[in-house]
TISENU-127269 format. One line per 8 residues: number of its first residue (from 1); their letters; for each residue x, y, z of C-alpha. Coordinates in pm, 1 decimal. Example, Ala and Ser with C-alpha at 12.3 -4.5 7.8 and 13.67 -1.06 7.14 Angstrom:
1 = as = 1230.0,-450.0,780.0  1367.0,-106.0,714.0
// end
This chain:
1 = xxxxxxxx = 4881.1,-6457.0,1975.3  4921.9,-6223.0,2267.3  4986.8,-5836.7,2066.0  5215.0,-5574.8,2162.4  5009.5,-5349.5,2286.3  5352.6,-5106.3,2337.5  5492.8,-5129.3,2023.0  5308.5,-4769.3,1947.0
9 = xxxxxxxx = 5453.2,-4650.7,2242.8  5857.4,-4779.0,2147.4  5838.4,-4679.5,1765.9  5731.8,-4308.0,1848.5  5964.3,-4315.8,2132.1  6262.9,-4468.9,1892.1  6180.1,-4220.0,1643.2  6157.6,-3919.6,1934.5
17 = xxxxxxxx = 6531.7,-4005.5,2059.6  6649.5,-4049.9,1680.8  6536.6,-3657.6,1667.6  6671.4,-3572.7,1965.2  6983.0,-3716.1,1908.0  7010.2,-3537.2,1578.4  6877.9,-3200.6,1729.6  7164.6,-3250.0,1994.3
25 = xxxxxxxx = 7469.6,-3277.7,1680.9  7286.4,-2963.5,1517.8  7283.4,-2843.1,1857.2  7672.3,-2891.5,1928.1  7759.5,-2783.6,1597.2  7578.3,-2474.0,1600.5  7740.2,-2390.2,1986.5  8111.1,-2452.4,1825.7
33 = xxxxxxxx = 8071.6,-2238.6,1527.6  7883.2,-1967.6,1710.7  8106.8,-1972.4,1995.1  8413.7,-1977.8,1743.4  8229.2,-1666.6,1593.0  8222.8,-1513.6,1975.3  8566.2,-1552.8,2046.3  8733.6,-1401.4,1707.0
41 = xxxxxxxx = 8496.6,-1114.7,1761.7  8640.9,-1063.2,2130.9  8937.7,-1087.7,1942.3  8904.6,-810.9,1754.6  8793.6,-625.0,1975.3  9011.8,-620.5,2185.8  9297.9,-576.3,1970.1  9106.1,-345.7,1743.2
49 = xxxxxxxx = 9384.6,-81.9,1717.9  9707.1,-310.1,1718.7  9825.6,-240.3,1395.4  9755.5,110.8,1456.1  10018.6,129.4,1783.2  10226.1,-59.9,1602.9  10232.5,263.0,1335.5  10259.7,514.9,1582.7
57 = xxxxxxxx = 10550.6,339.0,1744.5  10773.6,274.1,1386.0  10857.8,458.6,1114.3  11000.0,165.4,901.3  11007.4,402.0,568.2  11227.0,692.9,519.8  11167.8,888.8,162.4  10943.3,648.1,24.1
65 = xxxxxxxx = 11210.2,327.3,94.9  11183.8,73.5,329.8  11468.6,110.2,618.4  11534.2,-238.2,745.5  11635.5,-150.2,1081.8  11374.7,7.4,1156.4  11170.0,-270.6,1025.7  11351.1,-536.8,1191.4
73 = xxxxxxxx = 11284.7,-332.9,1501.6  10925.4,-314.0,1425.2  10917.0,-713.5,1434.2  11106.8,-757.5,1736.2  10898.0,-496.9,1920.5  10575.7,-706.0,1807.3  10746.5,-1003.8,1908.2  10823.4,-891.9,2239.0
81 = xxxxxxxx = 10435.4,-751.7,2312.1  10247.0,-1034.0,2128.0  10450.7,-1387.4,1953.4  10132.7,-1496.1,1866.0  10038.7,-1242.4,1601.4  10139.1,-1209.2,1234.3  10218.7,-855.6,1117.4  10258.5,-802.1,708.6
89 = xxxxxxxx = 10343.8,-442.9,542.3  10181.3,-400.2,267.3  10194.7,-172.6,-41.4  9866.5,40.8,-96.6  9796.7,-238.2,-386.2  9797.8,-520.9,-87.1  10124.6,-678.8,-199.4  10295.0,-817.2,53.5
97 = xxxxxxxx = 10660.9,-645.1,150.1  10745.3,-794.7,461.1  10607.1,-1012.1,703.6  10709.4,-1158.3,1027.4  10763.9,-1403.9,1159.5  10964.7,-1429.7,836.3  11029.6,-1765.3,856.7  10668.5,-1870.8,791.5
105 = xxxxxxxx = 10633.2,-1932.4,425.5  10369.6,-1748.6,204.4  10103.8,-1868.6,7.6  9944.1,-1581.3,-105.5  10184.3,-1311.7,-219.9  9924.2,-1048.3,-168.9  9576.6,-934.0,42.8  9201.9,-836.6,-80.8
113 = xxxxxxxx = 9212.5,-481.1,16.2  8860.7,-472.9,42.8  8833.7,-557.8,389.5  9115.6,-358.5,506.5  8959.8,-35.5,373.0  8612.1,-115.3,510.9  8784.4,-208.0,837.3  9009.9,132.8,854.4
121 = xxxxxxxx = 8717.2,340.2,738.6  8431.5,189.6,956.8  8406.7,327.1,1318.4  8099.5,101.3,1463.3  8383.3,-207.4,1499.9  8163.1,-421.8,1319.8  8321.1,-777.1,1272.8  8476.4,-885.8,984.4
129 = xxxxxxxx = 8739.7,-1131.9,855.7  8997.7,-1109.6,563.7  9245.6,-1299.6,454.9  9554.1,-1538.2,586.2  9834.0,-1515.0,313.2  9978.0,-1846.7,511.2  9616.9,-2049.1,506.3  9411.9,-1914.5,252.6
137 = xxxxxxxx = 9148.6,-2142.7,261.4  9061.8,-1954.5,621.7  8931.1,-1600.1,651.9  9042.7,-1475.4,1023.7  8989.4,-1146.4,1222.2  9271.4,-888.0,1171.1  9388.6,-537.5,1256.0  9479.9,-288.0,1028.9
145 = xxxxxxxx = 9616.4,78.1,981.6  9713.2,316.8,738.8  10156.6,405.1,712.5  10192.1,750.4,641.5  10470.8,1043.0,637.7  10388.3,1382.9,505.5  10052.4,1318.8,449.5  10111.1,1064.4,172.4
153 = xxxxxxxx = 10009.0,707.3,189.7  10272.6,480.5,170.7  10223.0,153.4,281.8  9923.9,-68.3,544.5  10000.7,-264.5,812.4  9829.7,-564.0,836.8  9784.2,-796.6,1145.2  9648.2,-1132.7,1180.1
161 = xxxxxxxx = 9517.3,-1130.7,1502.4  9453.2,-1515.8,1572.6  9797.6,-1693.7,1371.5  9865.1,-2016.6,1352.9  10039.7,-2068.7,1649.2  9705.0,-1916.1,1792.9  9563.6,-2118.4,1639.1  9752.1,-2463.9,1687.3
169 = xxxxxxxx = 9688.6,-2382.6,2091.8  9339.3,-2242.1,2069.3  9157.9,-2503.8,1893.6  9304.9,-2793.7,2089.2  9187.6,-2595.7,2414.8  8936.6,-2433.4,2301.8  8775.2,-2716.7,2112.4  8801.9,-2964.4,2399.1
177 = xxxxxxxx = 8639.8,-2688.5,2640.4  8337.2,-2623.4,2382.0  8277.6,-3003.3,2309.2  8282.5,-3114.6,2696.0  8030.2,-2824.0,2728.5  7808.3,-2885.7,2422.5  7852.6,-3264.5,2502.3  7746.6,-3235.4,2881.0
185 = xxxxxxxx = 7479.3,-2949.9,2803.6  7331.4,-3166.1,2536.3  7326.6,-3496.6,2760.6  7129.9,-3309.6,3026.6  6916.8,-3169.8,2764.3  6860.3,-3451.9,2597.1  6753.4,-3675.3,2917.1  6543.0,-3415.2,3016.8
193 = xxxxxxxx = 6397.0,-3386.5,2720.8  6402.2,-3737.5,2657.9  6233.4,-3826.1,2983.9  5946.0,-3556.0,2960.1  5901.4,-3628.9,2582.5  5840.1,-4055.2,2708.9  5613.2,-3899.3,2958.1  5417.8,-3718.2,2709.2
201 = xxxxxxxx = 5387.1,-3995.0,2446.9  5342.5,-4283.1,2703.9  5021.5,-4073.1,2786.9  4914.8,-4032.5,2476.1  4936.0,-4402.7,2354.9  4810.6,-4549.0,2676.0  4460.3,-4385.5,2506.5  4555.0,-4616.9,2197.0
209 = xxxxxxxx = 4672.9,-4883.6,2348.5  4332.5,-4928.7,2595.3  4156.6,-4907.2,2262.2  4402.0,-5173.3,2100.1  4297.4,-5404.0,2411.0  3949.2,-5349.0,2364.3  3948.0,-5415.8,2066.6  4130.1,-5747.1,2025.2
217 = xxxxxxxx = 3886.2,-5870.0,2342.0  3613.9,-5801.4,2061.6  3797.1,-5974.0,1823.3  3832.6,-6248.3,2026.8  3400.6,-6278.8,2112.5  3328.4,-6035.3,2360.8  3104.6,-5833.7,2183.8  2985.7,-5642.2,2455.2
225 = xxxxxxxx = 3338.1,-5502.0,2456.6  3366.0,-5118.7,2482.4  3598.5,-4809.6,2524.2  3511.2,-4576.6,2785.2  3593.3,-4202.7,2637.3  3772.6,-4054.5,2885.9  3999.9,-3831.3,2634.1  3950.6,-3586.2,2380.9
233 = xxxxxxxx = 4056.6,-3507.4,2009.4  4206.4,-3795.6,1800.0  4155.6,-4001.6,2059.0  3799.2,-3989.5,2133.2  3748.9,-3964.9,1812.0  3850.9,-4322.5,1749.0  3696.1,-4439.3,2003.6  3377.5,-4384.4,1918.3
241 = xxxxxxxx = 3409.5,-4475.5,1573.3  3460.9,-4796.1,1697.5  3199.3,-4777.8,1994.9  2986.4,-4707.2,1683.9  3121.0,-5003.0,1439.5  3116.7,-5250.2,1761.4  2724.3,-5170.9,1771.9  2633.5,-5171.0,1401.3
249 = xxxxxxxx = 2817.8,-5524.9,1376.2  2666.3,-5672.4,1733.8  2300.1,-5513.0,1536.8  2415.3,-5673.8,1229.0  2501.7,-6028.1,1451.0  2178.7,-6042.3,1627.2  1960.1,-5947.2,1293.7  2155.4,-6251.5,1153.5
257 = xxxxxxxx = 2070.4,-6450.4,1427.6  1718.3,-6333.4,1449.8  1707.0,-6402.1,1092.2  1869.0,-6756.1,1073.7  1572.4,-6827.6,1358.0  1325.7,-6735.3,1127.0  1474.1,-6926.4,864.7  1447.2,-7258.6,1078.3
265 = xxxxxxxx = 1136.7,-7108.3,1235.0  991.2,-7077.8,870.0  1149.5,-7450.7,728.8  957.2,-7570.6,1057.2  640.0,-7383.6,1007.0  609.2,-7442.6,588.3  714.4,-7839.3,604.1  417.4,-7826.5,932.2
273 = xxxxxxxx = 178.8,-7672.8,755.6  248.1,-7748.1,389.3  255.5,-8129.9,461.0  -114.9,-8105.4,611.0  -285.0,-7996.1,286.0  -65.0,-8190.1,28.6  -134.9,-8525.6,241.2  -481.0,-8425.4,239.7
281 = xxxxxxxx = -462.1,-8346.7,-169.1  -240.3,-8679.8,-210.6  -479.9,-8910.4,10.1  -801.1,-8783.7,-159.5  -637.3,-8812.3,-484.2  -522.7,-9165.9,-415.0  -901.3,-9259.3,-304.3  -1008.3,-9144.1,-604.7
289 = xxxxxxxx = -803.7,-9345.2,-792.5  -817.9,-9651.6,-597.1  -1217.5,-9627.7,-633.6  -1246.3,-9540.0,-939.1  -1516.9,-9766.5,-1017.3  -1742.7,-9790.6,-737.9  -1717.3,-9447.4,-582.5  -2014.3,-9251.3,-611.0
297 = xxxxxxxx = -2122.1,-8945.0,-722.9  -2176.4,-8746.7,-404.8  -1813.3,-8916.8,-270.6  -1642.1,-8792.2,-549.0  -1742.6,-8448.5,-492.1  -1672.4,-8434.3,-139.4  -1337.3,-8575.1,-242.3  -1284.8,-8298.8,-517.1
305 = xxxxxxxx = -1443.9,-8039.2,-303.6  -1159.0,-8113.7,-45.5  -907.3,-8126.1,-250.1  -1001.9,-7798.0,-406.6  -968.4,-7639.6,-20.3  -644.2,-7847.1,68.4  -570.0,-7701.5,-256.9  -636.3,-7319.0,-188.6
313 = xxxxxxxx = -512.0,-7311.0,151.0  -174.5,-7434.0,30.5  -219.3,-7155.3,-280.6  -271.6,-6921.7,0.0  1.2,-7046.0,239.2  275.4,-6996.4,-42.6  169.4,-6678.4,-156.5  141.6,-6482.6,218.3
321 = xxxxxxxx = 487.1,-6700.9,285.3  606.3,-6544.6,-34.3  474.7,-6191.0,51.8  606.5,-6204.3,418.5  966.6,-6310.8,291.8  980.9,-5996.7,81.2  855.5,-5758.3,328.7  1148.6,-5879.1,595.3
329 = xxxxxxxx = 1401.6,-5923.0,326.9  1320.2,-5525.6,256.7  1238.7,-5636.0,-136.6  913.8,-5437.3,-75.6  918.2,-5005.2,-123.9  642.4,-4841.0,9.0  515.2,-4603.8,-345.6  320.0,-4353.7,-140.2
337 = xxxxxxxx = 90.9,-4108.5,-294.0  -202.8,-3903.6,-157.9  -570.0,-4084.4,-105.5  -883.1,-4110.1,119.0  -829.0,-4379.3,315.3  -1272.9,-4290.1,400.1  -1325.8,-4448.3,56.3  -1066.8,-4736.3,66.3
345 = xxxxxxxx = -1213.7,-4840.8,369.3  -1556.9,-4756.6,212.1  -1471.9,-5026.6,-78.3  -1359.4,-5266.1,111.4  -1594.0,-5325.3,328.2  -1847.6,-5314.9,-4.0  -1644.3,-5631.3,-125.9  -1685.5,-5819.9,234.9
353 = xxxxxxxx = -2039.8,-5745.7,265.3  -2172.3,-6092.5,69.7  -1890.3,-6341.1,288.2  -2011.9,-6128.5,595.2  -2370.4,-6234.1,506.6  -2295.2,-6594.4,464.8  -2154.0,-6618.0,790.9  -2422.0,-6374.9,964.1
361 = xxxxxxxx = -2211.2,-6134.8,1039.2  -2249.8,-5797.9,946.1  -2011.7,-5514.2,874.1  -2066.6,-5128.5,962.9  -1872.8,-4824.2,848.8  -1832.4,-4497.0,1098.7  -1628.9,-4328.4,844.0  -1527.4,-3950.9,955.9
369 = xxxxxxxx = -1641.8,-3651.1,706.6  -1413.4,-3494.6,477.9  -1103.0,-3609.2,671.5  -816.2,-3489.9,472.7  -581.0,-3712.0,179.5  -310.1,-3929.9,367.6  15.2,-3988.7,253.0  66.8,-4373.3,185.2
377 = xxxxxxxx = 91.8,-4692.3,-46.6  -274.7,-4730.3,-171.0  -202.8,-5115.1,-246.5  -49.8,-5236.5,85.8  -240.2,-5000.5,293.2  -543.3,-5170.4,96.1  -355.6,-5534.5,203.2  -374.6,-5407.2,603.5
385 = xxxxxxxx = -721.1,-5350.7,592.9  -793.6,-5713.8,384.6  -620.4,-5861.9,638.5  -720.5,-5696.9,963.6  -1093.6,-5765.4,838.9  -979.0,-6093.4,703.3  -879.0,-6170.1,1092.0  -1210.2,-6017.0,1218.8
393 = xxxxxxxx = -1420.1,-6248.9,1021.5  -1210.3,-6530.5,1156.7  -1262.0,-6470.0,1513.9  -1619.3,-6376.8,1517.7  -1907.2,-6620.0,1580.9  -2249.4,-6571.9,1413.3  -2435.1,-6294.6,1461.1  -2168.2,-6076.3,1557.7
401 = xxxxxxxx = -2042.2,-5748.9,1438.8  -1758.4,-5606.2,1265.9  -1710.2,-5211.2,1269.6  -1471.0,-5027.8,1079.6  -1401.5,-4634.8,1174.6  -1175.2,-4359.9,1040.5  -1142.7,-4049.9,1233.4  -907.9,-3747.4,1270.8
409 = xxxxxxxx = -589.7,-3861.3,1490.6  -388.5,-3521.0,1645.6  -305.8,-3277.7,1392.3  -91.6,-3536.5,1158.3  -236.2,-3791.4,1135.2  -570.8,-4015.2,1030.3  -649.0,-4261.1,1275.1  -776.0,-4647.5,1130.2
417 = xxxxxxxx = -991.9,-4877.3,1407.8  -1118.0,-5223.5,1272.0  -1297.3,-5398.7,1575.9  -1496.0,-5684.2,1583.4  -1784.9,-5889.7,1881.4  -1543.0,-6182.4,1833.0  -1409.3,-6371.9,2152.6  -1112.8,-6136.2,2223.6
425 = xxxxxxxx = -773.4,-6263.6,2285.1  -597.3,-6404.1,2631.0  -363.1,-6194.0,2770.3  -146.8,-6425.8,2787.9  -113.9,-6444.6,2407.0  -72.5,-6066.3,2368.5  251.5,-6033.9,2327.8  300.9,-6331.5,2039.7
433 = xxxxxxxx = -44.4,-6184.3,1832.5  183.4,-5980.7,1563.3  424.2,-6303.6,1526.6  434.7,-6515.4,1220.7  179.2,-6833.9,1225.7  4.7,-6724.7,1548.6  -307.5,-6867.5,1601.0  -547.3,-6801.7,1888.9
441 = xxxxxxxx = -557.7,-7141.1,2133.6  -912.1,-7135.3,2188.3  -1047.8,-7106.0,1844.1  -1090.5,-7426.5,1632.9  -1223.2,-7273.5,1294.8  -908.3,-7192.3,1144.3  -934.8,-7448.9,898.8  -808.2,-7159.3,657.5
449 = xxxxxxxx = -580.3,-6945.1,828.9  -214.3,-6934.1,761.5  -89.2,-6762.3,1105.6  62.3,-6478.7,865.1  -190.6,-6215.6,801.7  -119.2,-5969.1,1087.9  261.9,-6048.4,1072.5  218.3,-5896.4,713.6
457 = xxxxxxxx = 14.9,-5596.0,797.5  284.3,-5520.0,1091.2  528.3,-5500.2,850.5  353.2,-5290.1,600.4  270.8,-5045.3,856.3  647.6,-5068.3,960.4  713.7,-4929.6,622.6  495.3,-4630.7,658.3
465 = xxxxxxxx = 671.9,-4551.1,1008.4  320.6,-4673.1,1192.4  302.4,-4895.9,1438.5  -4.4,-5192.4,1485.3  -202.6,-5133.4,1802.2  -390.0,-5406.5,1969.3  -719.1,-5371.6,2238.9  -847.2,-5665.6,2333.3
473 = xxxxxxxx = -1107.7,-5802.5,2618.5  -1187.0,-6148.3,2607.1  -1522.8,-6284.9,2524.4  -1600.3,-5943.9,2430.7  -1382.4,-5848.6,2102.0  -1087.2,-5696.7,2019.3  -966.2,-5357.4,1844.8  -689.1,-5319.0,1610.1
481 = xxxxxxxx = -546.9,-4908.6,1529.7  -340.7,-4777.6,1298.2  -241.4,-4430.1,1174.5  -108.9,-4297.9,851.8  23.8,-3951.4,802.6  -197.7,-3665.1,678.6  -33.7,-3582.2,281.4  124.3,-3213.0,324.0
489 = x = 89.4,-2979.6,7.4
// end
């Protein structure tokens, strides 16, 4: 199944228009209300003093009474200069007297005062809106002024400055004008905005998606897939977490690998070298058996004797097998604690001093003078040097020499050298002497050896951090070295 590699890319850019296009109605809606906002304060402005020219033009009341003429002529003046407005007389309460045009009917029989005195009392024509006795559900902008005669108060004119006739005209105008704008402004807005904002992301996710592709060509086998970290932030971020995954799992593949060839290297190796002994056990056995009667005593000895070795060297096989499986399958912690490794060394070779002498081969100590405590596991450290000597004894003829030395290494370190006079090993086989059941080509007495013993000391040392080193001439003996760290107080 081929992915999408540019469905990132489409859902942030669906959700990006969705919140453009939203932004855009906020956007319109906040021009047309603003812009409503502009215009009524332009308004007012402007006609800022109407209703006080209309009171210096009229005097409608006469001895406190209202003299219709007058106010009739009032209304027709207003009329004449301005159809559009809507003049109201009120009391100094805010109850409506008279209005014109009078044949507009009233809905509220009266005006918040409120307004009209901060309005006629404020000088910094700050904008405000009061009330529409024919709408009033609407607050609009208005003009107002004080009637007086004599000094005394007796009535307000009131103006709506935007009426309803005004209003009829100026919304259908004014509307359509504000909405093409807002409409066309936001279009080019948004496409601009739109197009740079695609730009943007389709940057950004080509970073994901180049990662997506890499890693479904992993998916699909190519473990040697990649991403190159060209970016920064997020991005890099993620890719090297999975540069860093990709090689812990190929590790994790080829340890499997490695270790499902060991597994058919060992089945191989154990059914070779187990079925040697236990035919040897089960033909020596069946001998017996089969002459019973007129075997004799010195046969039947060499039979038992054999079977005793076939015996031992399968005892021996199962237990290094056993020991070997543990160390690879990491079953095996290292318990270090501080000791001379002068008299480990010093004990050992004490215990291989009567098998040396059986073979003629003797066994000498250079052990360095109060060389400080190391830091390691007494046991398998103990295990190296069994089977490092173990080896030597192997590969060296009679009469020959095995020397064991312990000196200071650099300033962290004790250096371990077990060499032997033994016949050295081919070059050639160099590079395969640490691998399990190696076994030198041209050397026939290894009746006894399993192949295993310096596979196991390799991996001991591997647990102290130290590393097995091999010097080797043939025909003339060979060296093996080892450090262990010096045990810090």
């Amino acid at each position: 199944m081929k992915p999408s590699f540019n469905s990132l890319f489409w859902k942030i850019s669906g959700v990006f228009f969705i919140l453009l296009t939203c932004v855009g109605i906020i956007y319109v809606y906040i021009t047309i209300d603003y812009s409503g906002k502009y215009v009524d304060e332009v308004n007012q402005r402007l006609n800022r003093n109407t209703a006080k020219n209309i009171v210096e033009n009229s005097t409608p009341f006469y001895d406190g009474k209202v003299i219709e003429p007058a106010l009739e002529e009032l209304f027709h003046h207003v009329m004449a200069i301005n159809p559009s407005l809507e003049v109201y007389l009120l009391d100094t309460m805010g109850k409506i007297i008279a209005w014109y045009p009078p044949e507009k009917k009233l809905v509220l029989l009266s005006v918040n005062m409120d307004p009209v005195h901060y309005f006629i009392r404020d000088t910094s024509e700050v904008f405000i809106k009061g009330d529409d006795p024919l709408n009033p559900s609407v607050q609009k902008v208005f003009s107002a002024s004080p009637l007086t005669m004599n000094n005394m108060l007796y009535a307000y004119i009131y103006v709506v400055l935007a009426g309803q006739e005004y209003h009829a005209a100026s919304d259908i105008l004014f509307g359509s004008y504000l909405m093409k704008i807002s409409i066309g402004t936001m279009i080019v807005a948004l496409l601009a905005t739109l197009l740079i904002g695609l730009l943007i992301i389709r940057v950004i996710t080509s970073n994901y998606s180049r990662i997506l592709i890499v890693m479904q060509k992993f998916r699909q086998g190519d473990l040697k897939a990649r991403v190159k970290v060209r970016s920064s932030g997020e991005e890099r971020q993620l890719a090297e977490m999975f540069n860093e995954m990709a090689d812990i799992l190929t590790s994790n593949i080829d340890k499997l690998k490695e270790v499902e060839n060991l597994r058919r290297e060992l089945i191989a190796n154990v059914s070779h070298d187990l079925r040697t002994p236990i035919a040897i056990i089960k033909g020596y056995v069946e001998t017996l058996q089969m002459k019973e009667e007129t075997i004799s005593v010195e046969e039947r000895k060499r039979y038992i004797n054999t079977v005793r070795e076939s015996a031992e060297k399968l005892e021996k096989l199962v237990n290094e097998l056993f020991e070997l499986s543990k160390l690879e399958a990491n079953q095996v912690q290292a318990k270090k604690e501080p000791f001379i490794i002068s008299e480990l060394v010093s004990d050992i070779s004490n215990k291989y001093q009567l098998i040396a002498k059986t073979k003629n081969i003797s066994i000498n100590t250079n052990l360095s003078k109060e060389l400080p405590p190391v830091l390691a596991d007494l046991s398998l450290i103990e295990r190296v040097m069994q089977n490092l000597i173990d080896n030597a004894m192997k590969f060296t003829p009679e009469g020959g020499r095995i020397t064991i030395a312990t000196q200071k290494g650099n300033d962290n370190d004790v250096e371990v050298v077990v060499s032997d006079t033994g016949i050295g090993i081919p070059e050639t086989e160099r590079e395969q002497i640490f691998a399990r059941y190696y076994k030198a080509n041209n050397f026939t007495d290894l009746k006894n050896s399993t192949g295993l013993g310096l596979a196991i000391a390799k991996k001991i040392l591997d647990l102290h951090d130290s590393t097995l080193h091999l010097m080797s001439k043939e025909n003339a003996g060979s060296s093996f070295i080892f450090k262990l760290p010096l045990h810090r107080n």
